[in-house]
C-alpha positions as CSV (number, residue, x, y, z in Angstrom):
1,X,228.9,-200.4,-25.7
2,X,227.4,-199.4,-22.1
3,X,226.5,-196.0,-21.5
4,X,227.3,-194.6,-18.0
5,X,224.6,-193.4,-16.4
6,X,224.8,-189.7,-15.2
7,X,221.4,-188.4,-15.0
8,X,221.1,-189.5,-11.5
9,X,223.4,-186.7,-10.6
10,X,223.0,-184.2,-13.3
11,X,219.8,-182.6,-13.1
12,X,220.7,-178.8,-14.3
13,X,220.4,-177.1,-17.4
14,X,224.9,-176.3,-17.3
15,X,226.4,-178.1,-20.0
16,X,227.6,-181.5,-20.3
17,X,230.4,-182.8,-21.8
18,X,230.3,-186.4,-23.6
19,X,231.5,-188.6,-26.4
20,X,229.4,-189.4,-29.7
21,X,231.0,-193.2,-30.1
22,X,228.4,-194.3,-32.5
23,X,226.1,-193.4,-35.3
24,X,223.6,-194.9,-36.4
25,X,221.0,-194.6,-39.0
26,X,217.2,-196.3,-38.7
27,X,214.3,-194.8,-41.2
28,X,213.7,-191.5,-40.4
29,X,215.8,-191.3,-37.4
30,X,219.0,-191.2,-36.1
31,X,220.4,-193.2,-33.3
32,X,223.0,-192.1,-31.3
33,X,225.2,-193.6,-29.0
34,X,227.3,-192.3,-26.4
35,X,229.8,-192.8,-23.9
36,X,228.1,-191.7,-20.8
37,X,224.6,-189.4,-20.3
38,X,222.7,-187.0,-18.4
39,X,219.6,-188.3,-20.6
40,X,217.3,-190.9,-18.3
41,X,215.7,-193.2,-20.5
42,X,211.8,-194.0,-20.3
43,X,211.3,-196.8,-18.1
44,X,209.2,-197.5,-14.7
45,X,206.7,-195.5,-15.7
46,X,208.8,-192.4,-16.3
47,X,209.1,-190.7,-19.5
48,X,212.5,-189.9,-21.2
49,X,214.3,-186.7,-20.7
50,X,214.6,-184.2,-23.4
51,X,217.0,-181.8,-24.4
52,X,219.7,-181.5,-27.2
53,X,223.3,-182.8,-28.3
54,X,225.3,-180.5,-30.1
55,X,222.6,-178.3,-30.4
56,X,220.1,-181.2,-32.2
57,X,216.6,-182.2,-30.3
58,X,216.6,-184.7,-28.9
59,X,212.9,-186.9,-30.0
60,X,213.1,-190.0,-27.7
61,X,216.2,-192.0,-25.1
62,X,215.3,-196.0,-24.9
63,X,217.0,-198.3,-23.3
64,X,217.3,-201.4,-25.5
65,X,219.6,-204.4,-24.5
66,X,222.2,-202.9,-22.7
67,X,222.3,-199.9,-24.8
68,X,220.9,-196.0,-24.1
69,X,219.8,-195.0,-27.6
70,X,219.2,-191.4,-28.2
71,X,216.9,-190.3,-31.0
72,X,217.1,-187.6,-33.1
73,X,215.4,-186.7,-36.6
74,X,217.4,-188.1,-39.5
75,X,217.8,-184.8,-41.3
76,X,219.5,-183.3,-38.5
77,X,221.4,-186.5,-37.2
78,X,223.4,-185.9,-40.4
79,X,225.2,-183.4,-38.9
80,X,226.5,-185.6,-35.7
81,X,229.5,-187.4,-36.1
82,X,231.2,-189.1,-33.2
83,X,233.3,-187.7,-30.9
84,X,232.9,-184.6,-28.9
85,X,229.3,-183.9,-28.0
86,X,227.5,-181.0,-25.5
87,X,224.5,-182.1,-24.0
88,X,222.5,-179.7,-23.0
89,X,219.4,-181.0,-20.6
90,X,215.5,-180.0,-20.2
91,X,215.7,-179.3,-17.2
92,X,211.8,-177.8,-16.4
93,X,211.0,-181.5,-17.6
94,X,213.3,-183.5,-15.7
95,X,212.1,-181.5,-12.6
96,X,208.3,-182.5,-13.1
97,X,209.1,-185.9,-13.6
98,X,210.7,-186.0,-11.1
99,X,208.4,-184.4,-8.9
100,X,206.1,-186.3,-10.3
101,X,207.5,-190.0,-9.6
102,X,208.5,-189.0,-6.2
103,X,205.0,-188.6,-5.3
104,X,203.4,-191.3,-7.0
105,X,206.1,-193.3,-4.0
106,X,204.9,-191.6,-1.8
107,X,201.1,-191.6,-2.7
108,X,201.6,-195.6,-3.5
109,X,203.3,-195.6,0.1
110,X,200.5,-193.8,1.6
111,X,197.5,-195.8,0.4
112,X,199.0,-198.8,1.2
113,X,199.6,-197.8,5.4
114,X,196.3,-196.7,4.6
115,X,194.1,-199.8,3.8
116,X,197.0,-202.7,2.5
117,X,196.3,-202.4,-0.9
118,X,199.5,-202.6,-3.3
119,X,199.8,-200.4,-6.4
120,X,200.6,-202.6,-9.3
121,X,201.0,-200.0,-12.1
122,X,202.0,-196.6,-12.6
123,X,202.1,-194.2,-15.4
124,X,203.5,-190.5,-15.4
125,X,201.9,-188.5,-18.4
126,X,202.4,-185.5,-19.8
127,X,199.4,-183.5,-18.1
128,X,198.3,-186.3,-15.3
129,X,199.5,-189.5,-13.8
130,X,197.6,-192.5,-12.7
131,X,198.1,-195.7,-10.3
132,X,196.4,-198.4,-10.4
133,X,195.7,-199.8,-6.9
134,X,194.7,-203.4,-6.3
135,X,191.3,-202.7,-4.4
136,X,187.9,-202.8,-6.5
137,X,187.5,-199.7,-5.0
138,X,188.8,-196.8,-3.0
139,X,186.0,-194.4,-0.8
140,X,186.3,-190.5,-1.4
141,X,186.8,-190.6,2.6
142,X,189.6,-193.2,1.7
143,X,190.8,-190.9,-0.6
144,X,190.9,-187.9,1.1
145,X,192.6,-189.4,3.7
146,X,195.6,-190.2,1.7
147,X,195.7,-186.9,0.0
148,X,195.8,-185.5,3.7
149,X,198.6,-188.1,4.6
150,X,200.5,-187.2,1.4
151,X,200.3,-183.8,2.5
152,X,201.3,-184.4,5.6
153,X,204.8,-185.8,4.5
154,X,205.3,-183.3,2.3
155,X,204.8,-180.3,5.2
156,X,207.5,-182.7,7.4
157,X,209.6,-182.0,4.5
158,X,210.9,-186.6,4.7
159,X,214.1,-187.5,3.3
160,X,214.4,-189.8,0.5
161,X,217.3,-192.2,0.5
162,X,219.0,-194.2,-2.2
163,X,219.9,-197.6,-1.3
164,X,222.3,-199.5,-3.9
165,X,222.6,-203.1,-2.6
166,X,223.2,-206.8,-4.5
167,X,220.1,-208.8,-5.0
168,X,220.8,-210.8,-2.1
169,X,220.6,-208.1,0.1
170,X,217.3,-206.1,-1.3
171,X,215.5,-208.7,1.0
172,X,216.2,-206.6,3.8
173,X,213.7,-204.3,3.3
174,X,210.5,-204.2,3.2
175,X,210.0,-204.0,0.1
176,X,206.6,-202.6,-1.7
177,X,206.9,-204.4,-5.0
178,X,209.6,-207.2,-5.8
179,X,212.6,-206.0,-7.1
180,X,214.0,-206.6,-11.2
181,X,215.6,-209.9,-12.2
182,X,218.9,-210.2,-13.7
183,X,220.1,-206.8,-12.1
184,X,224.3,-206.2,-10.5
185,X,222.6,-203.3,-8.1
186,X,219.6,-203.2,-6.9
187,X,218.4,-199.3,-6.5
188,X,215.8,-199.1,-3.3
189,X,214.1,-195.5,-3.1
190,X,213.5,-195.1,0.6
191,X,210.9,-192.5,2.2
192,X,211.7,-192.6,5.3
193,X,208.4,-194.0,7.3
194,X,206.4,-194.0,3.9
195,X,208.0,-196.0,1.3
196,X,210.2,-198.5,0.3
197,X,210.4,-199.3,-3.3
198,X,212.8,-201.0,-5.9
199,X,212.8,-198.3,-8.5
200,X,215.3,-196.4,-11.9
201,X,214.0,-194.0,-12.0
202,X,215.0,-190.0,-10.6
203,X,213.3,-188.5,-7.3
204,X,213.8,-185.4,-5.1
205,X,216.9,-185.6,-2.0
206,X,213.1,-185.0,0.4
207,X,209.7,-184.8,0.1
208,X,209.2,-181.0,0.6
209,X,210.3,-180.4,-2.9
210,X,207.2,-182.0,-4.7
211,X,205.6,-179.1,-2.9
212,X,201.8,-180.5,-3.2
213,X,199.7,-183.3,-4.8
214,X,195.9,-183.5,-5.7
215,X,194.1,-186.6,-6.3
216,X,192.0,-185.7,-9.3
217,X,189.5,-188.6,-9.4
218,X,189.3,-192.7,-9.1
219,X,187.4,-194.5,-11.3
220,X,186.8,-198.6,-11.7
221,X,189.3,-200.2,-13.8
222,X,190.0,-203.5,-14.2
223,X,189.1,-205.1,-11.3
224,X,191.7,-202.8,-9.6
225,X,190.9,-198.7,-8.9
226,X,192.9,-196.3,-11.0
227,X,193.5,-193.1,-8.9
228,X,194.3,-189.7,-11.4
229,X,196.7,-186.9,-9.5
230,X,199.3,-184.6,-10.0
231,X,201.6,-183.0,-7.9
232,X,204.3,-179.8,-7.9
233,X,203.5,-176.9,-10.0
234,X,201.0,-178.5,-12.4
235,X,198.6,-178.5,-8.7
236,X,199.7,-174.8,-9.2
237,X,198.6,-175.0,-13.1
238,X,195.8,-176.3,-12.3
239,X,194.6,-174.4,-9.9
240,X,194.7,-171.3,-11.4
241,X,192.8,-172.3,-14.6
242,X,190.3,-173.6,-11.6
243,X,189.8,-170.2,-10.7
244,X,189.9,-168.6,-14.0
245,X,187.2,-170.5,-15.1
246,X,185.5,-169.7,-11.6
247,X,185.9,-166.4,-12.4
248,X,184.1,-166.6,-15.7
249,X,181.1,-168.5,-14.3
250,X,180.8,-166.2,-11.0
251,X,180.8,-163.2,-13.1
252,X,178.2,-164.7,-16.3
253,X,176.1,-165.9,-13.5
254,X,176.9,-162.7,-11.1
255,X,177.4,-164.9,-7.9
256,X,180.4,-164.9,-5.9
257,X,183.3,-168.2,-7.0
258,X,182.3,-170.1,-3.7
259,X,178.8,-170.3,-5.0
260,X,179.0,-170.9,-8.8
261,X,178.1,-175.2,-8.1
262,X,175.1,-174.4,-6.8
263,X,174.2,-171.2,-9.3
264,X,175.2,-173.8,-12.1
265,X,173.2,-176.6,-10.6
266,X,169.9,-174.0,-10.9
267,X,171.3,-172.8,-14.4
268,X,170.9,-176.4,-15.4
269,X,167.7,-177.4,-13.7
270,X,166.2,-174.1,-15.8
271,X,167.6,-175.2,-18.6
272,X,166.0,-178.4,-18.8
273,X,162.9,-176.8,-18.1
274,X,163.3,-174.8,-20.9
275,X,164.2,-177.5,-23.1
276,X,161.0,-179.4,-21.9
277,X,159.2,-176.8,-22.9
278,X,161.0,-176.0,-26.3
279,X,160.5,-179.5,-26.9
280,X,157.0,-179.2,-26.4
281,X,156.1,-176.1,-28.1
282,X,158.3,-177.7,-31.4
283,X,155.9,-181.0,-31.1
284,X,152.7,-178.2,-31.4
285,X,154.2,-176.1,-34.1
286,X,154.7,-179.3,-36.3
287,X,151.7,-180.7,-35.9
288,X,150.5,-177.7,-36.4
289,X,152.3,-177.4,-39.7
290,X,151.5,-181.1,-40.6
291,X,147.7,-180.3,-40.1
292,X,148.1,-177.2,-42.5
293,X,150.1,-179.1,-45.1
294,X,147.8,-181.7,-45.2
295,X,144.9,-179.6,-45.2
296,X,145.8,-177.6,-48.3
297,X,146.8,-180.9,-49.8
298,X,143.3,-182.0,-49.3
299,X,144.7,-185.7,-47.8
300,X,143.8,-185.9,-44.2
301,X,142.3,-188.6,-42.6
302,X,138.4,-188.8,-42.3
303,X,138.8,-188.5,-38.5
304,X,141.2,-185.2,-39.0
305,X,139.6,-183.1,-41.8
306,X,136.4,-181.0,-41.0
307,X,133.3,-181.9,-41.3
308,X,132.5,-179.6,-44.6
309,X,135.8,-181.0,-46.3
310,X,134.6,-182.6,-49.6
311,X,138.0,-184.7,-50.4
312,X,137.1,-188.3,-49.4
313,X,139.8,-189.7,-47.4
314,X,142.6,-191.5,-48.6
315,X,142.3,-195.0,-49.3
316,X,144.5,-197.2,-47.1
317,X,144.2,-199.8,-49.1
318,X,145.1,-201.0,-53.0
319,X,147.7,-198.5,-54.2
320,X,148.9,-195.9,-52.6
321,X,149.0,-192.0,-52.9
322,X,152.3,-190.5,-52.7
323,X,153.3,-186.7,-51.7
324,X,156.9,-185.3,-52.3
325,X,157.2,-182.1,-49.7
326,X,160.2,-179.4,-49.8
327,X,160.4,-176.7,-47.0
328,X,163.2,-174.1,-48.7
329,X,164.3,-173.5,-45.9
330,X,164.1,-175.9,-43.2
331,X,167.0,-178.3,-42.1
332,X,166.0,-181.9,-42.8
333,X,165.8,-182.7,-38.8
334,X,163.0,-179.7,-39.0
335,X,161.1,-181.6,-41.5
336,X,161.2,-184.9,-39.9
337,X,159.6,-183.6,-36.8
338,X,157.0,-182.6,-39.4
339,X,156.7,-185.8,-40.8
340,X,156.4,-187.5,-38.1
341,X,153.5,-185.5,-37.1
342,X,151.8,-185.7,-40.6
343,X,152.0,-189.4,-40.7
344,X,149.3,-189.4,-38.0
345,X,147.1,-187.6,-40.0
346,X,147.2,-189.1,-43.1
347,X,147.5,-192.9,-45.2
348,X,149.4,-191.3,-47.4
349,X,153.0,-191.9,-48.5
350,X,154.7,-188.4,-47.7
351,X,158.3,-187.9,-49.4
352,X,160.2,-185.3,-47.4
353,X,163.5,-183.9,-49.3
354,X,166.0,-181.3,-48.4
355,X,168.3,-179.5,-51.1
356,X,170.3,-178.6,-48.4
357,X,171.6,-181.7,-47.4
358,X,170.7,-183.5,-50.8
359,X,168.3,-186.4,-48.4
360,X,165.3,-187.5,-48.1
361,X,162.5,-189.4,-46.0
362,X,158.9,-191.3,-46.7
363,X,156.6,-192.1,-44.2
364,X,153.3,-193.6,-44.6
365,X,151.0,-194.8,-42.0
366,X,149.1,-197.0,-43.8
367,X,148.1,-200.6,-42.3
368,X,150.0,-203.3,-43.4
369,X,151.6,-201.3,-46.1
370,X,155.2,-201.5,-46.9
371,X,156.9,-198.6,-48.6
372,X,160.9,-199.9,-48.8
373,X,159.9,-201.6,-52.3
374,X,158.8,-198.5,-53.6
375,X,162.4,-196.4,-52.9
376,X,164.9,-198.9,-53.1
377,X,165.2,-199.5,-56.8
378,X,165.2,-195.9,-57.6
379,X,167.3,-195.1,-54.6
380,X,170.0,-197.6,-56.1
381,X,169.1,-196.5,-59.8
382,X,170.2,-192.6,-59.1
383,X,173.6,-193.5,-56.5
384,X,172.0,-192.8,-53.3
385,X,172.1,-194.2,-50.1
386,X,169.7,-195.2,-47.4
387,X,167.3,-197.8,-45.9
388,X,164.5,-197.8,-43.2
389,X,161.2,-200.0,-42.3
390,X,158.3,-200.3,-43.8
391,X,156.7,-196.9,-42.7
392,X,159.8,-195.1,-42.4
393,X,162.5,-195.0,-45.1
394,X,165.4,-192.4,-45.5
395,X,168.4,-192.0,-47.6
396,X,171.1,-189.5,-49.4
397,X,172.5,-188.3,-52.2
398,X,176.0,-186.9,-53.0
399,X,174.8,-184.4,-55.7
400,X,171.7,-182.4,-56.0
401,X,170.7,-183.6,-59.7
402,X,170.5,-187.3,-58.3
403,X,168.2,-186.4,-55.7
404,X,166.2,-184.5,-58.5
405,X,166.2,-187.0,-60.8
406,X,165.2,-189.8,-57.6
407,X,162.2,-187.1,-56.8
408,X,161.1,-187.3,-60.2
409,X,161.6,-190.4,-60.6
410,X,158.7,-191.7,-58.0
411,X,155.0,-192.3,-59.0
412,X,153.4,-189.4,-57.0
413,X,150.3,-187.4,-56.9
414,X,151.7,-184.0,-56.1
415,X,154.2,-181.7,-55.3
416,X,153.6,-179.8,-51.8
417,X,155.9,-177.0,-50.8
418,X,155.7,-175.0,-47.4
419,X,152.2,-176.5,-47.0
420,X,150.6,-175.8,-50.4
421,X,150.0,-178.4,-53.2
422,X,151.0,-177.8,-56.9
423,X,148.9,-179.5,-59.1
């Protein structure tokens, strides 16, 4: 059965009277099907409406071969039957979308007088809507421009005229996109001097009702430039989170809101100092630590231990020596800047594990040594995880007894913890 259409003139939250004349049932939802609507279905780019029938949300309208399908959950479609149904419309919605696909017209409309480039998709969400304009892409002057020109049509307050013609005749205008095949009636949206489009879906009776837009942002896409805005009261939304958040940042930084880029910009350029430095000062501490570790452990490298050190160095050939180290209370990324200073220092192969995080990780500096034979069989033999090179290997546990037992398991000299050996 068709559905006649009356959410082109029913926009208002009043109550509507219609027919249920068919129920249907399709997994989890219910499908209803009425004799005429107030509820537009998604299409063109715009979403559906919502609201309720008979008191029931509404969770989706589609328009599928011929028929208007409204969607409700199952649960509560069991208490729909046909015949006499209220609708009752969301109204705050089916103002924003329409606000909001009357401007995308009239933004499409505008970029085109602008620099001839067609728009050749559109898609209204729930928070922002997008065009996506045939032109690799779009200046910021190009875009300001056409914010200014939107802005401009908006302040002349344009009227916006409905023209229902036969196919035949949708030829005589000059049309921004080619109309639908297969249609009785073609519906032409007309701003006057801006627009004119073939199009289903609702708009405002002028352009002073969308109130404002804002371009948001363009970014590549495709080949084609996809252009972000919004327009009506979520400009109004989003302007005051704008300044709320302005507020914050003037006040933590105690500038006034016109200023908080550039206090920011500084806030940032000090940080990264700072981070330099951190970064810096971390590097010294542990290689400080790894020094001391290795010290006590009596295995630095000839070049690194003083001259009154007795320990010969460890040999970098034949077999190698190999050190488990624990820091109690270090996070495994602590250690590893450790390690990585300590394998400097020293030939030998330094196991690094964390109880934490139940990991751990070898390095070993030795030339032409390769230290993945030794961990993998016992790495696999306890359930762990992990891989690496042949100086660097790393892996994890998902229990603290396997990483015990893989500790144990390995053929090592000593035990170090926080930089003193256990012998």
């Amino acid at each position: 059965m068709k559905t006649t259409a009356g959410y082109y003139d029913h926009a208002s939250a009043d109550p509507y009277a219609a027919n249920i004349v068919e129920v249907r049932s399709e997994g989890d939802k219910t499908v209803l099907i009425l004799d005429k609507t107030i509820f537009y279905p998604e299409g063109g780019g715009q979403g559906a409406d919502w609201g309720t029938i008979n008191g029931v949300p509404l969770l989706d309208v589609q328009e599928k071969e011929g028929e208007i399908l409204h969607l409700v959950s199952g649960k509560e479609g069991k208490t729909l039957a046909v015949g006499k149904a209220e609708l009752i419309l969301d109204a705050a919605r089916r103002r924003d979308l329409t606000v909001q696909h009357t401007a995308q017209h009239l933004l499409s409309g505008t970029i085109l007088k602008l620099t001839g480039k067609y728009t050749v998709s559109m898609h209204l969400g729930e928070e922002t809507n997008t065009i996506d304009v045939d032109a690799p892409e779009l200046s910021d002057e190009t875009l300001l421009q056409a914010e200014d020109g939107v802005m401009d049509a908006i302040e002349a307050d344009t009227p916006v005229i409905i023209h229902l013609c036969p196919p035949e005749k949708a030829g005589d205008f000059p049309l921004r996109k080619a109309p639908p095949q297969g249609e009785e009636v073609i519906r032409v949206v007309e701003i006057k001097g801006n627009d004119f489009s073939p199009c289903c879906g609702t708009h405002l009776r002028s352009t002073g009702l969308i109130g404002m837009l804002r371009i948001l942002g363009a970014e590549k896409y495709k080949g084609m430039t996809r252009v972000t805005f919004i327009a009506g009261k979520r400009v109004l939304l989003d302007s005051r989170a704008l300044r709320q958040n302005g507020e914050i940042i003037s006040r933590a930084l105690k500038v006034p809101v016109t200023e908080t880029g550039n206090a920011v910009l500084n806030l940032v350029d000090k940080a990264n100092q700072l981070e330099k430095e951190i970064k810096e000062l971390k590097e010294a501490a542990a290689h400080g630590k790894a020094r001391n570790l290795l010290h006590k452990a009596r295995i630095l490298n000839s070049r690194e231990r003083d001259t009154n050190e007795e320990r010969p160095p460890v040999p970098v050939s034949g077999e190698l020596e190999v050190y488990t180290v624990s820091y109690p209370d270090y996070e495994m990324e602590d250690m590893l800047h450790i390690g990585r200073a300590a394998q400097k220092l020293t030939s030998a192969v330094l196991v690094f594990f964390s109880h934490r995080e139940n990991k751990f990780a070898a390095f070993c500096s030795a030339p032409d040594a390769d230290i993945r034979p030794l961990f993998k069989g016992f790495l696999e033999a306890h359930g762990g995880r992990g891989g690496g090179g042949p100086s660097f290997f790393q892996g994890s546990f998902t229990a603290q007894e396997n990483l015990d037992a893989f500790i144990a398991s390995l053929p090592h000299e000593a035990d170090v913890f926080t930089g003193t050996a256990k012998s």
